[in-house]
BAKOLZA-768864 format. One line per 4 residues: number of its first residue (from 1); their letters; for each residue x negated, y negated, z negated of N, C-alpha, C. Coordinates in steps of 0.1 Angstrom, whole numbers. Atoms other than C-alpha are relative to their C-alpha. Example, Ala and Ser with C-alpha at 12.3 -4.5 7.8 and 13.67 -1.06 7.14 Angstrom:
BEGIN
1 = as = -9 12 0 -123 45 -78 -9 -12 0 ~ 9 11 0 -137 11 -71 8 -11 -8
END
This chain:
BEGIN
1 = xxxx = -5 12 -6 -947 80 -2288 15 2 3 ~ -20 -2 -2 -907 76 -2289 1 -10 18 ~ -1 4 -14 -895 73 -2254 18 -8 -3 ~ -15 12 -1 -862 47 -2248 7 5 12
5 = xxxx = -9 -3 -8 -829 55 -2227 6 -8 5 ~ -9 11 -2 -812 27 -2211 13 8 5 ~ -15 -11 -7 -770 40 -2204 3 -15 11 ~ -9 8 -10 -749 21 -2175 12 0 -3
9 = xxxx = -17 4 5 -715 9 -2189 10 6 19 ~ -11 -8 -10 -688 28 -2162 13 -14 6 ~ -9 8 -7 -669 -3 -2139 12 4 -6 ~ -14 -5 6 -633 -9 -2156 7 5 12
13 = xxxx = -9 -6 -7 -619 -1 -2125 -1 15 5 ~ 7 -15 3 -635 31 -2123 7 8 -6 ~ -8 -2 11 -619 36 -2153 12 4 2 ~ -15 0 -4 -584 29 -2142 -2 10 9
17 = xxxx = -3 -14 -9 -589 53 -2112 0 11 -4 ~ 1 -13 7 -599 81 -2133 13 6 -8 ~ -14 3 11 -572 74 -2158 13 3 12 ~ -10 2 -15 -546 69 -2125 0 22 3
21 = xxxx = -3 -14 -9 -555 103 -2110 1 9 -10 ~ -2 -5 9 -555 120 -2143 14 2 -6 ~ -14 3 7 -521 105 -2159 14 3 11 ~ -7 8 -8 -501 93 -2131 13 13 6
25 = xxxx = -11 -12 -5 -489 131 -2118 6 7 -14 ~ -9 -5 13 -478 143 -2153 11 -12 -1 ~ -16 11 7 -455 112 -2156 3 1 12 ~ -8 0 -11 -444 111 -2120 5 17 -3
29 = xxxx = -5 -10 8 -436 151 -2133 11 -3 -9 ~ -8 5 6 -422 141 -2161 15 -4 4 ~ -15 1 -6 -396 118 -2144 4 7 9 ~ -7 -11 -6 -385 143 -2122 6 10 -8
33 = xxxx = -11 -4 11 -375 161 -2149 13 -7 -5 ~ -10 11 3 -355 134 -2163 9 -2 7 ~ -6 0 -7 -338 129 -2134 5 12 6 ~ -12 -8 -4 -326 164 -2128 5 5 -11
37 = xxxx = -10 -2 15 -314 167 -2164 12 -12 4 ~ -13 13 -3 -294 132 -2154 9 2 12 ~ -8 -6 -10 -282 149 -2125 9 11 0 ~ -13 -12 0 -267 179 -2137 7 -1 -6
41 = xxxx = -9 6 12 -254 162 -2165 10 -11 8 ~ -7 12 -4 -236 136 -2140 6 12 6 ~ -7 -8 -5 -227 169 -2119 12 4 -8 ~ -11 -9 6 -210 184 -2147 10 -10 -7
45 = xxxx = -11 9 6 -190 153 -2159 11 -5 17 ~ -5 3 -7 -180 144 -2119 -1 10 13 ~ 0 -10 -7 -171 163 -2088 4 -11 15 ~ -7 4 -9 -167 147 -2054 2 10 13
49 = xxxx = -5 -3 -11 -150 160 -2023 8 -9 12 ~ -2 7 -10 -141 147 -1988 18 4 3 ~ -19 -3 -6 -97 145 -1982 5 -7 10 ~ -5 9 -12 -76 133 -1959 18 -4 0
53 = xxxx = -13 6 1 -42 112 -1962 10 4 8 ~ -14 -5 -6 -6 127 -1950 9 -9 -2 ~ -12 5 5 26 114 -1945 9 14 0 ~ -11 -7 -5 58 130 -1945 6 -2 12
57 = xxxx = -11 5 -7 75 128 -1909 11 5 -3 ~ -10 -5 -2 109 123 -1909 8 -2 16 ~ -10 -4 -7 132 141 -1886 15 -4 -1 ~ -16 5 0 166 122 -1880 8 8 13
61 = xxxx = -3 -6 -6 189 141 -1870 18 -5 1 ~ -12 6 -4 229 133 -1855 13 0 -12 ~ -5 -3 13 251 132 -1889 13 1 7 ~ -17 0 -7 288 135 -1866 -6 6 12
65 = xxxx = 2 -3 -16 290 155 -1833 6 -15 4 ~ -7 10 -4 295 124 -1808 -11 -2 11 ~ 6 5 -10 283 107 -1776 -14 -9 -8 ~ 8 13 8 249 84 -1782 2 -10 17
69 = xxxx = -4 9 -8 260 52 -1769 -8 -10 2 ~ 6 8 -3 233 34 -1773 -16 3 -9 ~ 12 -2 8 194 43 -1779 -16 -13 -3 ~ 10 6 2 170 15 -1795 8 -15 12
73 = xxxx = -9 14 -7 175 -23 -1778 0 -1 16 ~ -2 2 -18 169 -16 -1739 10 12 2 ~ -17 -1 -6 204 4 -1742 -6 18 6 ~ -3 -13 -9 188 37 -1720 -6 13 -9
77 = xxxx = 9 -11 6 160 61 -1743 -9 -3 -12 ~ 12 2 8 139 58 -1770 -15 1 0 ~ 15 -2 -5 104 49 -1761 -11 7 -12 ~ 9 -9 7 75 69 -1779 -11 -7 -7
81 = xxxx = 7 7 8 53 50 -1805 5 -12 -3 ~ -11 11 9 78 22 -1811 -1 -5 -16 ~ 1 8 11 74 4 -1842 10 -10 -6 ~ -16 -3 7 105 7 -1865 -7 -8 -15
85 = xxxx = 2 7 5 111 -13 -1893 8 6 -10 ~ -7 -4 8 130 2 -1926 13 -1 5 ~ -15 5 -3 167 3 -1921 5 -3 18 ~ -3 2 -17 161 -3 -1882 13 9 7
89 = xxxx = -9 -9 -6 187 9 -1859 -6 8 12 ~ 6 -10 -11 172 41 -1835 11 -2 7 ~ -11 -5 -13 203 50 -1820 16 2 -5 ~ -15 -1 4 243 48 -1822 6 6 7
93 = xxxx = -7 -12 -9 266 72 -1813 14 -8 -1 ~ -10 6 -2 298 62 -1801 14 -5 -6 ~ -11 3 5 329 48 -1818 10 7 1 ~ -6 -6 -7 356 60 -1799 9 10 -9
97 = xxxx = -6 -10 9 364 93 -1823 10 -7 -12 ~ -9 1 11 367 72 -1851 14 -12 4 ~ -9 5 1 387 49 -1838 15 2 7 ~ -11 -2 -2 413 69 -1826 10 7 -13
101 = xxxx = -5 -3 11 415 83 -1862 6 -11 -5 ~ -11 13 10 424 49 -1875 12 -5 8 ~ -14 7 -7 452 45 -1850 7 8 -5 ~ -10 -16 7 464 82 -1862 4 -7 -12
105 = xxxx = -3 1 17 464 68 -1898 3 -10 -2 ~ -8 11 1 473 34 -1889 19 1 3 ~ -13 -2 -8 506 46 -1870 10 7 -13 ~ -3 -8 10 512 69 -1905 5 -11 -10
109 = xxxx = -1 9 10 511 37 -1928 9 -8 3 ~ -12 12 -7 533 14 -1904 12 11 -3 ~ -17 -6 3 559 42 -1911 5 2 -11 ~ -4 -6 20 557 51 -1950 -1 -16 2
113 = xxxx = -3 14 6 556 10 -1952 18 -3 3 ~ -13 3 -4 589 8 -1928 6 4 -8 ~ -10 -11 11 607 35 -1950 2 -9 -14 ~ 2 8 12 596 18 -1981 6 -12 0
117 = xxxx = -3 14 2 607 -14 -1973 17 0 4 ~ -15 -6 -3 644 2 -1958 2 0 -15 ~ -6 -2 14 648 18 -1994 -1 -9 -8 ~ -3 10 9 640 -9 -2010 6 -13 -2
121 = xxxx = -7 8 -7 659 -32 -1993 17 6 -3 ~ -14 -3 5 694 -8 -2001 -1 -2 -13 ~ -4 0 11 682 -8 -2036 7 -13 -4 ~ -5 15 3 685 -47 -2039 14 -4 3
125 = xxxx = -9 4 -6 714 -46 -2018 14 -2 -11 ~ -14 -2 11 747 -58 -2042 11 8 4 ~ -7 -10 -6 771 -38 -2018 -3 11 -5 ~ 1 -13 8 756 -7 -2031 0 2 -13
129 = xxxx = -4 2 21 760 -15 -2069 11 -1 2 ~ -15 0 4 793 -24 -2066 8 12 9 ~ -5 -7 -6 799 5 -2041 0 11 -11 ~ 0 -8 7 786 26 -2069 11 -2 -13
133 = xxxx = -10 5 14 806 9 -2100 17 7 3 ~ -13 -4 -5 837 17 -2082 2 15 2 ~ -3 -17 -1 830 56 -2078 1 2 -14 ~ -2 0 13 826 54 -2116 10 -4 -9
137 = xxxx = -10 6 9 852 32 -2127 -5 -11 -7 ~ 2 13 8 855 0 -2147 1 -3 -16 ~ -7 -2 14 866 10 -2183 -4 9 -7 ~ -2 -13 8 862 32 -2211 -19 -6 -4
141 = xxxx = 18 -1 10 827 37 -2234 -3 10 11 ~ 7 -9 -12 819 64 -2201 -3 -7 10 ~ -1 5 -12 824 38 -2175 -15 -9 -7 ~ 16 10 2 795 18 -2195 -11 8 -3
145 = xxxx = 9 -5 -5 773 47 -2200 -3 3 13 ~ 1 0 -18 776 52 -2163 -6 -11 5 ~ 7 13 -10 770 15 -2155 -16 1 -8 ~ 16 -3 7 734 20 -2180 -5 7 10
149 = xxxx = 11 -7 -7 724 53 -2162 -1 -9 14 ~ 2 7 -13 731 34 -2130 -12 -8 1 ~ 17 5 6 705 8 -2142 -8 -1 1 ~ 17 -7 3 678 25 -2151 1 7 14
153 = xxxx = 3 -8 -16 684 46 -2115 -7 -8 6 ~ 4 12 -6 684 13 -2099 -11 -3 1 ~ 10 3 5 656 -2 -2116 -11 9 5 ~ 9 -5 -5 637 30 -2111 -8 1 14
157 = xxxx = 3 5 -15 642 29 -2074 -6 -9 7 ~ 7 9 -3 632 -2 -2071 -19 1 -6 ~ 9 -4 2 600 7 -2088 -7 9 12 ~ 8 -11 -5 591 34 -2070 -3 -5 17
161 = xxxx = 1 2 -13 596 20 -2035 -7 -13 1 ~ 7 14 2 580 -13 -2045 -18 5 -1 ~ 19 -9 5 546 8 -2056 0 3 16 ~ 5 -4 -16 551 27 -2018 0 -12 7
165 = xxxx = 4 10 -14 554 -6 -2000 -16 -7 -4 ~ 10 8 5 523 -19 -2021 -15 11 5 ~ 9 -9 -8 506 12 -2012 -4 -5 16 ~ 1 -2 -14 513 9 -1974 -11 -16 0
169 = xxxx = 10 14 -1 499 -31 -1976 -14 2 -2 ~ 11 1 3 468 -20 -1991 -11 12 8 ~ 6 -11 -13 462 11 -1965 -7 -12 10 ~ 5 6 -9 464 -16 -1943 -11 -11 1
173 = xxxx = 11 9 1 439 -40 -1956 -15 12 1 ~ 8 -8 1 416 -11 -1956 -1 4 15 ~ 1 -1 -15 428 -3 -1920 -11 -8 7 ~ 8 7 -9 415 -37 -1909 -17 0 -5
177 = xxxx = 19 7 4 382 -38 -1928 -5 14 4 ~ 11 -9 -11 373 -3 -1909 -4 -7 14 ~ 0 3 -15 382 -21 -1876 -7 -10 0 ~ 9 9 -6 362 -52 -1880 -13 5 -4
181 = xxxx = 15 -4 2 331 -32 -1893 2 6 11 ~ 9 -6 -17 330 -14 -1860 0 -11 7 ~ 3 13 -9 335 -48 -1844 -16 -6 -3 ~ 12 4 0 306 -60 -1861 -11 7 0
185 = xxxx = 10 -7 -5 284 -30 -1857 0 -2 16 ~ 2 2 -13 292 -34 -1819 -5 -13 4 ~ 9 10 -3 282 -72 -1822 -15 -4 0 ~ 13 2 3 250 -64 -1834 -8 9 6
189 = xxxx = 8 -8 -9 243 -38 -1811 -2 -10 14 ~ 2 15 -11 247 -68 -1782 -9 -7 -4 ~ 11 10 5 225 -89 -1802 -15 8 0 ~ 14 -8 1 196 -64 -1805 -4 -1 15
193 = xxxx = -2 -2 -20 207 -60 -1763 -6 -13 4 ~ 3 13 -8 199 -101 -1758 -10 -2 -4 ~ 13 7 9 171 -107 -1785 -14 3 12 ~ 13 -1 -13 141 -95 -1756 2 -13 6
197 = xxxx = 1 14 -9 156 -120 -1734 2 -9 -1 ~ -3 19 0 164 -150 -1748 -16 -3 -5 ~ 14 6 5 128 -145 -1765 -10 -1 11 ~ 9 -9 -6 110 -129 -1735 1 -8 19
201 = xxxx = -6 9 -13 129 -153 -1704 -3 -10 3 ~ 4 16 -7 119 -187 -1683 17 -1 2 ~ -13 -3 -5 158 -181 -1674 9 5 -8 ~ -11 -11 12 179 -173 -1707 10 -7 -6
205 = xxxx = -11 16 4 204 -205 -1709 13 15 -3 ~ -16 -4 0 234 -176 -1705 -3 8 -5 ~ -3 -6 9 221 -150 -1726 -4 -6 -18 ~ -6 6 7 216 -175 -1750 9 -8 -7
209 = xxxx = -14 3 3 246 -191 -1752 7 13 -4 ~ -10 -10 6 263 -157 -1756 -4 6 -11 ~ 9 -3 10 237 -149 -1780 7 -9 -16 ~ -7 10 9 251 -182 -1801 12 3 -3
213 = xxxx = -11 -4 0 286 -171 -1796 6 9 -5 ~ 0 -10 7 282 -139 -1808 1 -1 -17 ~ 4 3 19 267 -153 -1843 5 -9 -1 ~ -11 8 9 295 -175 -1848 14 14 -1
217 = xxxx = -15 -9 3 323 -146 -1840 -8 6 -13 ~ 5 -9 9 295 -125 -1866 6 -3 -11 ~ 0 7 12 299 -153 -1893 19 3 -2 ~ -14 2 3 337 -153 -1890 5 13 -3
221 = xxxx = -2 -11 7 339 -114 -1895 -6 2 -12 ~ 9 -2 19 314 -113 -1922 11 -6 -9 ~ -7 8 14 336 -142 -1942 19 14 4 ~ -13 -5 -4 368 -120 -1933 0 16 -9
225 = xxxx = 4 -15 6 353 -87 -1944 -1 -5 -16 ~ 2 5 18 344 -105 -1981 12 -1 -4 ~ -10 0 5 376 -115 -1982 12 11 -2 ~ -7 -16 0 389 -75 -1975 -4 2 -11
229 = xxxx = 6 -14 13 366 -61 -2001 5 -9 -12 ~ -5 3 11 378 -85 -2024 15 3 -9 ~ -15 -3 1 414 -83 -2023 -1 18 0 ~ 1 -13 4 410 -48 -2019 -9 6 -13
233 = xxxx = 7 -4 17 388 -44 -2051 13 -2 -10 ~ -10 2 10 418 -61 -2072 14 4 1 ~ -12 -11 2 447 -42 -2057 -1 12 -5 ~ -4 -16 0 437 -8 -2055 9 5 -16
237 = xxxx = -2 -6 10 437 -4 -2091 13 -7 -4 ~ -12 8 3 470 -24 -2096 8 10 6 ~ -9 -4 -7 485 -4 -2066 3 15 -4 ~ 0 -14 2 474 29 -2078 9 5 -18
241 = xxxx = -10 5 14 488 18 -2116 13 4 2 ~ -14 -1 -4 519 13 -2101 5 13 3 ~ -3 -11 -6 523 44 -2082 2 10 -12 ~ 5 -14 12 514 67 -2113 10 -7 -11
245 = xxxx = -4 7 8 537 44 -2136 16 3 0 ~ -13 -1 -6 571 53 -2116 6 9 -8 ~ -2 -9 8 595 71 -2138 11 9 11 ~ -9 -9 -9 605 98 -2114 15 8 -9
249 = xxxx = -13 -13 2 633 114 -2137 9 -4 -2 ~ -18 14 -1 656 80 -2137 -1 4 16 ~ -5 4 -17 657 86 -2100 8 14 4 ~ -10 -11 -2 684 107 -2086 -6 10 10
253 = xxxx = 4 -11 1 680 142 -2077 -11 -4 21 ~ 11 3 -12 672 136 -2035 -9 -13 -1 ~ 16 10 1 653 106 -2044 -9 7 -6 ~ 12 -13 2 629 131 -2060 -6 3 6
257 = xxxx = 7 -9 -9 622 149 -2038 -7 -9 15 ~ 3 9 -13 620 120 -2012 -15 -6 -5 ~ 9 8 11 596 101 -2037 -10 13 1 ~ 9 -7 5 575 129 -2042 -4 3 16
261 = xxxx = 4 -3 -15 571 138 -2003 -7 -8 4 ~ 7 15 3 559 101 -2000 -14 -2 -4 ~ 11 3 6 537 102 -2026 -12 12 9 ~ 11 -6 -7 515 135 -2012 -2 -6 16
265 = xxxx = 3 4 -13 517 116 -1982 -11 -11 1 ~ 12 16 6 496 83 -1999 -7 8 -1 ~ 13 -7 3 473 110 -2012 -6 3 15 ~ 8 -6 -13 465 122 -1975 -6 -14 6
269 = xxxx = 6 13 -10 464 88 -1959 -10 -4 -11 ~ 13 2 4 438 81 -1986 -14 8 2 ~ 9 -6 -3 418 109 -1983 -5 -3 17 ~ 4 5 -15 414 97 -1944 -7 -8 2
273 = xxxx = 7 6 -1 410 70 -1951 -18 -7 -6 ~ 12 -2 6 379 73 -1973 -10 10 6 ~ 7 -3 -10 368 97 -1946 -5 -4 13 ~ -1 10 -13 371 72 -1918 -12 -9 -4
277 = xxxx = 8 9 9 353 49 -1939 -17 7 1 ~ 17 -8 0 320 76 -1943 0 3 13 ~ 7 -1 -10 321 81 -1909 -4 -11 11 ~ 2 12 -9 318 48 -1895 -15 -5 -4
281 = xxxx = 12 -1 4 289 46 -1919 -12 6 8 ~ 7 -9 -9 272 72 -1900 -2 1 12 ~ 1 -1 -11 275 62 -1867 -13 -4 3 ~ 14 4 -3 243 46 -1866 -13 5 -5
285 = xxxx = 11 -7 6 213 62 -1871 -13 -8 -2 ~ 11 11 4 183 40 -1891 -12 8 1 ~ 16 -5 5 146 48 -1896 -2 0 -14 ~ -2 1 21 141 57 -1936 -11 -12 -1
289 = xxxx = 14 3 2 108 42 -1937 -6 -12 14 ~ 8 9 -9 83 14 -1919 -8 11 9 ~ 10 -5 -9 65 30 -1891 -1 3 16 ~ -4 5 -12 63 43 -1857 11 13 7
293 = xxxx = -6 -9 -7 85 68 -1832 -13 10 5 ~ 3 -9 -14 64 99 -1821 9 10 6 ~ -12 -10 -15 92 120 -1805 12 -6 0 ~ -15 6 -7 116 111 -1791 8 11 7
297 = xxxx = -5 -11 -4 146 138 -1779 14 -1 5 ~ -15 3 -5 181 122 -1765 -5 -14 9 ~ 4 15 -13 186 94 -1740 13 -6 -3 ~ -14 3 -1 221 73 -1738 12 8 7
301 = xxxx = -14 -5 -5 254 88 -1730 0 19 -1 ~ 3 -10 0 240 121 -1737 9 10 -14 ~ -17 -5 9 271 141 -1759 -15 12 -6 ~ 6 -5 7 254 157 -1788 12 6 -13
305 = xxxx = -8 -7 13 266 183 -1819 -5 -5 -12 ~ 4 4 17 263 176 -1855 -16 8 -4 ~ 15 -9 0 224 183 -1865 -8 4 11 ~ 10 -4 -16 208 181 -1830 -17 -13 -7
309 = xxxx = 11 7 -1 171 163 -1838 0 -12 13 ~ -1 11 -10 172 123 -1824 -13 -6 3 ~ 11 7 -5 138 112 -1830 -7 2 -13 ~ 4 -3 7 110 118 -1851 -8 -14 -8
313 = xxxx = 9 11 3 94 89 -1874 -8 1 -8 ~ 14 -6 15 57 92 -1891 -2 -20 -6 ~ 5 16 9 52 62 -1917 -10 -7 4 ~ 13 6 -1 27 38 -1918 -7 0 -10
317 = xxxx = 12 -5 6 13 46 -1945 2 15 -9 ~ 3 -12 7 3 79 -1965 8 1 -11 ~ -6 -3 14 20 95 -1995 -5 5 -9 ~ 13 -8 10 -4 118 -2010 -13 -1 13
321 = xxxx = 9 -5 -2 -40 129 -2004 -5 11 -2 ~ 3 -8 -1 -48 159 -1996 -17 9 2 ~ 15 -6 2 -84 179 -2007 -4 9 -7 ~ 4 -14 8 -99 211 -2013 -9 -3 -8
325 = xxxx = 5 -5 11 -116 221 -2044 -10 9 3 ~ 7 -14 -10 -146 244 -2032 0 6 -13 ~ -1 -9 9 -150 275 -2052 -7 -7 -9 ~ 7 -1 15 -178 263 -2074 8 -12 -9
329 = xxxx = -6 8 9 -155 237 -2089 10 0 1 ~ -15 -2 -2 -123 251 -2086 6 1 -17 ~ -1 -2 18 -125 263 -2127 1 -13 -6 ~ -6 7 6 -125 229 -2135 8 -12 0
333 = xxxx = -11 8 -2 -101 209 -2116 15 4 -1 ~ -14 -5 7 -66 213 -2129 8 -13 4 ~ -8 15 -2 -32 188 -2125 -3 -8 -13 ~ 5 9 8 -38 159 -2142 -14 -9 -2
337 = xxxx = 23 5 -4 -79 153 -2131 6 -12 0 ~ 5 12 -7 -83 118 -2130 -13 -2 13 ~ 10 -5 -13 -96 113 -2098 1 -15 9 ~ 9 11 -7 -112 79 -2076 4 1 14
341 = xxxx = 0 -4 -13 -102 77 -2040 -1 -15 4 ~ 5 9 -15 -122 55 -2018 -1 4 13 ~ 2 -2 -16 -121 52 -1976 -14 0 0 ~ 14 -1 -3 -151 64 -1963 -8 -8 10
345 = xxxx = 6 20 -12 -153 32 -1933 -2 -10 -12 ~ -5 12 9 -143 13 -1964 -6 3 -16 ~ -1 -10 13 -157 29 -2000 1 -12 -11 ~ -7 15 10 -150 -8 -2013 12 -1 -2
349 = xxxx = -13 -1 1 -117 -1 -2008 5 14 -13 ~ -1 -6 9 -104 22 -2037 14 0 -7 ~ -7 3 5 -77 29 -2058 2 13 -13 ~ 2 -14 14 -72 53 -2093 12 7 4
353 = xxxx = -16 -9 2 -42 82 -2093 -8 12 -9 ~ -1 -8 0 -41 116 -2103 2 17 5 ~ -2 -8 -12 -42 150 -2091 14 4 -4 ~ -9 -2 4 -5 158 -2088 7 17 2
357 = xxxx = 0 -17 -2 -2 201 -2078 -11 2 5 ~ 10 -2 -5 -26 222 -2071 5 14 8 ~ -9 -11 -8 -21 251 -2045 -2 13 -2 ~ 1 -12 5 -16 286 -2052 -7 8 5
361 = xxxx = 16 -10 -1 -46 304 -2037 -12 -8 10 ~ 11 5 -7 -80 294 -2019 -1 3 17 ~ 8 1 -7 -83 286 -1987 -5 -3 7 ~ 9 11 -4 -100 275 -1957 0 -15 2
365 = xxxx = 0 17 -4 -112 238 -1951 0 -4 6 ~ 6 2 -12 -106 225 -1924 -11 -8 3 ~ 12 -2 -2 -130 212 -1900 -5 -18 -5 ~ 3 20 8 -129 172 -1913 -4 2 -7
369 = xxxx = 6 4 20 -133 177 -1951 -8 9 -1 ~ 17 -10 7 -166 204 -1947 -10 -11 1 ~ 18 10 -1 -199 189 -1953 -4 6 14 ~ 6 -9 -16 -212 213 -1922 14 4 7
373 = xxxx = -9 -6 -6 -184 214 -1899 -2 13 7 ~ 6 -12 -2 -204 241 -1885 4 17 -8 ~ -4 -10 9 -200 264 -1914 12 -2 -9 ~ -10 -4 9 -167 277 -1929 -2 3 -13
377 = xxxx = 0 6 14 -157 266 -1961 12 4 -10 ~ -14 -5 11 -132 277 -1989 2 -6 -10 ~ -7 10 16 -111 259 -2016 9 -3 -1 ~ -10 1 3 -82 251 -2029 10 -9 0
381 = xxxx = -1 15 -1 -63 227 -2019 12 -8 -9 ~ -7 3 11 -45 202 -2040 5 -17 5 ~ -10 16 -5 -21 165 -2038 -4 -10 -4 ~ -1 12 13 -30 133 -2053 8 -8 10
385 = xxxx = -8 8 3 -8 111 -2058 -1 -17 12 ~ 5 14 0 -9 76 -2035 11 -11 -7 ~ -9 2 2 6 50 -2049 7 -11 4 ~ -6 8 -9 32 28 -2035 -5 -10 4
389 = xxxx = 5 11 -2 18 -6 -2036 -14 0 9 ~ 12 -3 -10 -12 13 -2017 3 3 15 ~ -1 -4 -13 -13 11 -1978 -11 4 4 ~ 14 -6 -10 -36 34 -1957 10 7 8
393 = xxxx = 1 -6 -10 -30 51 -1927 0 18 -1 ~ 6 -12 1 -25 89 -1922 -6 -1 9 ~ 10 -6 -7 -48 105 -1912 -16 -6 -4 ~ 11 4 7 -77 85 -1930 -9 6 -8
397 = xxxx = 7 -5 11 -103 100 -1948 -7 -7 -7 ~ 2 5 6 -112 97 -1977 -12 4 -13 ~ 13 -10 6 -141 103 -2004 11 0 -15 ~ -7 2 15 -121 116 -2037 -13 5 -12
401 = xxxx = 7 -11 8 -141 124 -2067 4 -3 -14 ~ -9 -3 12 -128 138 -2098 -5 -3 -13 ~ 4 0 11 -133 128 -2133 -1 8 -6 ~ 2 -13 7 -138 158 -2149 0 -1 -23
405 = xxxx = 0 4 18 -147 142 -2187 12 -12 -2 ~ -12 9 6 -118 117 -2186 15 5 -3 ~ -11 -5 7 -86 120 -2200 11 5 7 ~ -6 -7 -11 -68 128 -2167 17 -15 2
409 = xxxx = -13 8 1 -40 95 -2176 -1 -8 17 ~ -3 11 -18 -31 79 -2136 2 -8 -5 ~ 2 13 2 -38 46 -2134 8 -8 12 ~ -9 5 -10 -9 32 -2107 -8 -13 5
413 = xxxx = 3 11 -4 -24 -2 -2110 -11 0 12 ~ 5 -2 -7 -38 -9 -2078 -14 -8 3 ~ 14 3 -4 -77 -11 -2070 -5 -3 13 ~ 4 3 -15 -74 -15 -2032 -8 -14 0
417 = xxxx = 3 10 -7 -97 -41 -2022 -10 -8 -16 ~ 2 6 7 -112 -47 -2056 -14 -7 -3 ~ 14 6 -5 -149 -56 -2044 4 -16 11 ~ 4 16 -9 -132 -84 -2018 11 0 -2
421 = xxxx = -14 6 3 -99 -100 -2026 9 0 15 ~ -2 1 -17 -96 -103 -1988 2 11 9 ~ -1 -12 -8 -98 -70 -1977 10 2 7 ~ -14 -4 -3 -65 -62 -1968 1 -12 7
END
């Protein structure tokens, strides 16, 4: 007698669970593999490290020994975190020096002009030609090479003392356009003096009005000065022509020597005056750069030497970035890495450069750019580049990380802000 077996078909989801607990940890396996092959393979093409943005401060320091006559716009000290503007004025040192040099070299020119204009005045004179004709005589083929060389003497004289009076005129146009630039550097140190209060006052009717008064006398030196540098653009070279054109050896023996005394004496009063000129330049001391005052080191009326430190100014924004290289990726960062720097408040913010030196031995990190400020860290530290059109803040940190497989070419164009148009 054949006996019969009935089977039970196995629930599909049975199935799936079996299947599930069976498969599910070899492929979750699996991709973990995958994923640390795609990780070391991303390791070894990119490197990131944590930097932090520098500026340069600069140190201005007194370019003339001289009194400071006036520091920043309240006239007494320069306050501490102040917020300077390129070209701003910190502090001016007093006038005074130079302008007793231009009275010295003014008083020099009023007398080589006098002289100049004496001799040139006997040359013209007809009494002295006919005084000469008559020591020579009137007759003979001698008496008329005599009236020739006479002549050309003449002539020469007149030349030469025409060039020194043209000189002395053009000293003195040079004279006045030193003396109204220190006028108007003093106008505009008063103007810096009123601007608080005509902005800052319920009560400023009278330092406004003098305020107004001021910048009409401004306007009327400004147009006065244009018209110096002009006229003095199209003399000098006319006057200097002249001078060098004079035929010293028609001129009789003590005119020679007179002429030539003269002349080294135009060379001095120029050389003064081109040094009067650079110092007047200098009397005022600017800020190179946008940013703020942190030291401050003089007060007003305080008599200082050439090279004493007036005030210290840090930018507002960074110039490089600065970030160590830890050992295990020191072998393959070199100048030229292309390299990524985003803010780490901000990592939308961003912009491409270069690494620009790298430093000549390893070592520590400080305690910002470690991962574990806890534990001491070693690497090498190195510059990138920021670049101008980029503003940050020193002292910002920042996350850099280095291309390692790219071509290393800086990319100047700027990425700041390139997730929100707005950022900035």
């Amino acid at each position: 007698m054949k006996q019969s077996t009935n089977t039970i078909s196995t629930p599909l989801r049975y199935r799936l669970q079996r299947a599930r607990s069976k498969y599910l940890p070899v492929a979750f396996f699996l991709l973990a593999c995958a994923g640390c092959v795609f990780l070391l393979q991303f390791q070894n093409q990119t490197l990131v490290q944590v930097g932090e943005v520098e500026a340069v401060d600069y140190t201005l320091t007194t370019p003339l020994p001289g009194v400071v006559q006036w520091a920043t716009a309240d006239g007494d000290k320069i306050p501490v975190f102040t917020k300077v503007k390129k070209g701003q004025v910190i502090a001016g040192l007093d006038d005074e020096p130079v302008r007793k040099q231009i009275y010295d070299v003014k008083q020099q020119v009023l007398a080589l002009g006098e002289f100049a204009t004496s001799r040139l005045a006997n040359s013209l004179d007809p009494r002295f030609r006919e005084q000469a004709k008559a020591l020579v005589g009137t007759s003979g083929p001698r008496a008329d090479v005599d009236a020739a060389e006479d002549s050309e003497s003449r002539n020469a004289q007149i030349e030469a003392w025409q060039a020194l009076s043209g000189f002395a005129e053009l000293s003195m146009k040079k004279i006045r356009q030193c003396e109204q630039k220190l006028e108007l550097r003093k106008m505009d140190a008063r103007l810096r003096t009123l601007q608080p209060a005509v902005t800052g006052s319920q009560e400023a009717s009278t330092p406004a009005a003098e305020e107004q008064q001021l910048q009409t006398q401004r306007m009327m030196i400004t147009g006065e000065l244009q018209k110096l540098a002009a006229g003095i653009l199209s003399e000098e070279e006319l006057t200097l022509g002249e001078m060098s054109d004079v035929d010293i050896d028609n001129l009789p023996a003590a005119e020679q020597i007179i002429f030539r005394q003269r002349s080294n004496r135009c060379r001095l009063i120029s050389e003064q005056l081109t040094s009067i000129a650079s110092m007047a330049e200098l009397l005022d001391i600017v800020s190179p750069a946008k940013g703020q005052i942190s030291k401050a080191f003089v007060r007003s009326a305080q008599s200082l030497q050439q090279g004493i430190p007036v005030a210290t100014v840090t930018p507002a924004t960074g110039t490089w970035v600065v970030v160590y290289a830890r050992e295990q990726g020191i072998q393959r960062v070199d100048e030229g890495v292309a390299v990524t720097v985003s803010l780490l408040h901000d990592p939308r913010q961003k912009f491409s450069s270069t690494v620009a030196s790298v430093g000549p031995k390893i070592e520590s990190i400080p305690t910002r750019q470690r991962s574990n400020p806890r534990v001491e860290q070693w690497g090498r530290p190195m510059r990138i580049a920021v670049p101008p059109n980029v503003e940050i803040p020193p002292g910002s940190l920042v996350s850099v990380r280095f291309e390692l497989s790219a071509s290393g070419v800086a990319d100047d164009s700027l990425k700041l802000g390139t997730d929100r148009s707005s950022a900035r």
